[in-house]
N, C-alpha and C positions, 0 to 999 in steps of 0.2 A: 517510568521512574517515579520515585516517589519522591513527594513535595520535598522530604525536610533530608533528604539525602540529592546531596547534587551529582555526587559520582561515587563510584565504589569504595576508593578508599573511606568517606565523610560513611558509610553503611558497616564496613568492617568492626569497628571500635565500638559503635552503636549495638552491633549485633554480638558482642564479646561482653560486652555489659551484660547484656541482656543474660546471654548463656553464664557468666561468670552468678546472677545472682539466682536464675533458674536452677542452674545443677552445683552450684556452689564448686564451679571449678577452680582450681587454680591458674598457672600460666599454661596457656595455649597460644601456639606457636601455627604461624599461617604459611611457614619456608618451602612448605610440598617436601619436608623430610619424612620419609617413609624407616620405620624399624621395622627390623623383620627379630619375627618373636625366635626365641628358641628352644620352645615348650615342646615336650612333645608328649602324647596321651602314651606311649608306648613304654617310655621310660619314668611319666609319674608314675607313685605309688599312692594307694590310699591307705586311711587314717589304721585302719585295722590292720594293714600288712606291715606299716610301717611300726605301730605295735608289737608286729611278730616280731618284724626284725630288733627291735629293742631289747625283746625278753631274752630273747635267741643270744644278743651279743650279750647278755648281762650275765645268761648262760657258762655265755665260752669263757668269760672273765671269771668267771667265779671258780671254773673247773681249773686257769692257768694258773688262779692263785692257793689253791688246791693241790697241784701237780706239783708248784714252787716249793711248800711249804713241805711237802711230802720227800721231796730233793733234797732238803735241809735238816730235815731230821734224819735219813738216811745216813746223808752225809756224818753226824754228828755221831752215830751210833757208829758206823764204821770208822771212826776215829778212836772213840769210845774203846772198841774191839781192839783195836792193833795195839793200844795203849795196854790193855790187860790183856791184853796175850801174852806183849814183851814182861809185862809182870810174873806170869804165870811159866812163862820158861823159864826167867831166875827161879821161880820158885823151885822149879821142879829139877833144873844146874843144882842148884844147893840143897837137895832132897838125896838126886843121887849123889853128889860127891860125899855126902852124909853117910850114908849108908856102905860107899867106896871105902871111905876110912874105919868103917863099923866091921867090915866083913877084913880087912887089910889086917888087922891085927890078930 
């Protein structure tokens, strides 16, 4: 045993010093709590894939906002349409009844 440690607790704090100003740790804990990690190499990704997957989603977003807009203008011309159509049948109602009363006399 060493002189200036009388038993193990008087060693622990002494040696937590030590390690706190060696590895500039923070709090360490002596409970015997064990964590179990839940990492796993098969499901990280690295930096480059994770890159792919980035440009890939900025991809799909770019294509959905794309498709959206493309939906909208659709929309807007097939409104467009039915609105001059129903125009285009008065027109063409009062073209023949025109011609109804031209030819009637």
């Amino acid at each position: 045993m060493l002189p200036f440690a009388r038993s193990l607790s008087d060693l622990a704090p002494a040696f937590l010093r030590l390690c706190d100003w060696v590895f500039k740790l923070g709090k360490v804990s002596l409970d015997g709590t064990k964590i179990k990690a839940n990492a796993s190499k098969h499901k990280a990704m690295s930096w480059a894939y994770a890159n792919k997957l980035e440009a890939q989603l900025r991809r799909e977003v770019h294509l959905a906002a794309i498709k959206k807009a493309k939906a909208e203008i659709e929309r807007r011309a097939k409104e467009r349409f039915e609105a001059e159509q129903g125009e285009w049948n008065l027109v063409c109602t009062a073209w023949n009844l025109k011609r109804m009363y031209a030819l009637g006399d």
